[in-house]
C-alpha positions in Angstrom: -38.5 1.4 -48.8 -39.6 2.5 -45.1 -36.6 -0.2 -43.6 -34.7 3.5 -42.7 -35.2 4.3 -39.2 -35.5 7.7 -38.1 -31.7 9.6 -38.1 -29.9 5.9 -38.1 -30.8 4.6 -41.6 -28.8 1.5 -42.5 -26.4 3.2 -45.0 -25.8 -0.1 -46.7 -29.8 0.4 -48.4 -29.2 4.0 -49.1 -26.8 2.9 -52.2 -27.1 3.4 -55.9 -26.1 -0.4 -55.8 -29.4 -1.4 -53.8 -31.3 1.4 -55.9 -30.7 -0.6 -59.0 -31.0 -4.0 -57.4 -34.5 -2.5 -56.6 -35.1 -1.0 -59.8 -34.4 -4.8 -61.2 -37.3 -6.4 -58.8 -40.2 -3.5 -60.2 -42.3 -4.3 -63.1 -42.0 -2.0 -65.8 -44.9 0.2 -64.2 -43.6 -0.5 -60.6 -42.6 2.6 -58.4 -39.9 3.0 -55.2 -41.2 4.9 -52.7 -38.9 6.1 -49.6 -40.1 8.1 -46.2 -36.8 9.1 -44.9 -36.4 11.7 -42.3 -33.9 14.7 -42.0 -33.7 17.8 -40.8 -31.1 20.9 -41.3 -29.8 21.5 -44.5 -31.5 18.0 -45.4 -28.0 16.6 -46.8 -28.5 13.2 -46.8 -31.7 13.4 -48.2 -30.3 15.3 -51.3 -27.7 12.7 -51.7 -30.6 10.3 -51.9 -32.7 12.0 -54.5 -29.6 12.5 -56.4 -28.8 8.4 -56.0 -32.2 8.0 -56.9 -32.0 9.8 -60.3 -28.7 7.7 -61.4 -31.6 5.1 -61.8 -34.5 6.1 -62.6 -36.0 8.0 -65.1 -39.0 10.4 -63.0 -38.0 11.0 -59.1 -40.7 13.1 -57.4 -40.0 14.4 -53.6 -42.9 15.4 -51.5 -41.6 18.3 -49.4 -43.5 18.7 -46.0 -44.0 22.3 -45.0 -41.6 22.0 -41.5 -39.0 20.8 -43.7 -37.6 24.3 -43.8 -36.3 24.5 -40.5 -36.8 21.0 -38.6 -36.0 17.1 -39.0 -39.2 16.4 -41.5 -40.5 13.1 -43.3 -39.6 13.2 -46.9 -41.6 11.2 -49.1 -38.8 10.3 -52.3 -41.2 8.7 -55.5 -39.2 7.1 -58.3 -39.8 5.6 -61.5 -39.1 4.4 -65.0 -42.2 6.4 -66.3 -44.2 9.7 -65.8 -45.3 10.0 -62.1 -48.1 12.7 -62.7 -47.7 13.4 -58.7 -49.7 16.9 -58.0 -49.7 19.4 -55.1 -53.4 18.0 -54.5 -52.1 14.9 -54.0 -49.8 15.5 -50.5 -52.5 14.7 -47.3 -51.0 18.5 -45.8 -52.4 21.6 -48.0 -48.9 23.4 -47.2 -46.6 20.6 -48.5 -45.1 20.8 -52.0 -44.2 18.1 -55.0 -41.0 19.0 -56.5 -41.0 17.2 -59.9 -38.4 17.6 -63.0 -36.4 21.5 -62.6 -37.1 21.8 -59.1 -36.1 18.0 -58.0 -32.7 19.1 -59.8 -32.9 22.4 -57.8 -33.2 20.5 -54.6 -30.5 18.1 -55.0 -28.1 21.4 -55.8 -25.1 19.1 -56.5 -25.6 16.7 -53.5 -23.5 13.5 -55.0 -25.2 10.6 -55.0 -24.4 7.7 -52.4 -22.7 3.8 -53.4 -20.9 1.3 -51.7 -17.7 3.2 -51.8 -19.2 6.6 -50.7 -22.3 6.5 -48.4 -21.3 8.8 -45.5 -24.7 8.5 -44.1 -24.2 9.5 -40.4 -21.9 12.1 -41.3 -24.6 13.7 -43.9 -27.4 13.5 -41.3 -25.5 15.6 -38.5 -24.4 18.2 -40.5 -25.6 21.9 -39.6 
């Protein structure tokens, strides 16, 4: 899903709701990829991994090295089987894949987002 544009995604698409619509559309080896951009304490894209893994069975998140301390394109990889995403596998030697512990590690509680709670713009200009 690349439809989010840069610190204004269209909250409405962020949803567990469109997550499992999506899920619905894959075929049974089909993966959802996301590039969404965030910076800070990288709230809202927590809340999405942790929408994410309401749905699927493997989420991955490829973790860009200026993530730490600038707005930074996420790359979110979900699934309904293993993934087998490796560190070799990111284009920039100094980003990371976070896979099973860590992805739980990196959402640290975040709750995911639906159509009754998606506070998207709030999430984004949090510092």
């Amino acid at each position: 899903g690349d439809a989010f544009g840069g610190l204004s995604p269209p909250w409405h698409l962020t949803t567990q709701e469109v997550v499992e619509d999506v899920a619905r559309t894959l075929r049974p080896d089909g993966v959802y990829v996301l590039n969404i951009i965030d910076g800070g304490p990288r709230d809202f894209v927590r809340a999405e991994v942790a929408t994410l893994r309401q749905v699927f069975d493997e989420v991955a998140v490829v973790v860009p090295p200026e993530a730490v301390d600038a707005p930074a394109n996420h790359i979110l990889v979900a699934a309904d089987r293993p993934l087998g995403l490796d560190d070799e596998e990111v284009p920039d030697p100094d980003g990371r894949v976070l896979r099973g512990d860590a992805v739980e590690a990196f959402v640290d509680g975040a709750r995911p987002l639906t159509d009754d709670f998606a506070p998207v713009d709030q999430l984004l200009t949090r510092r």
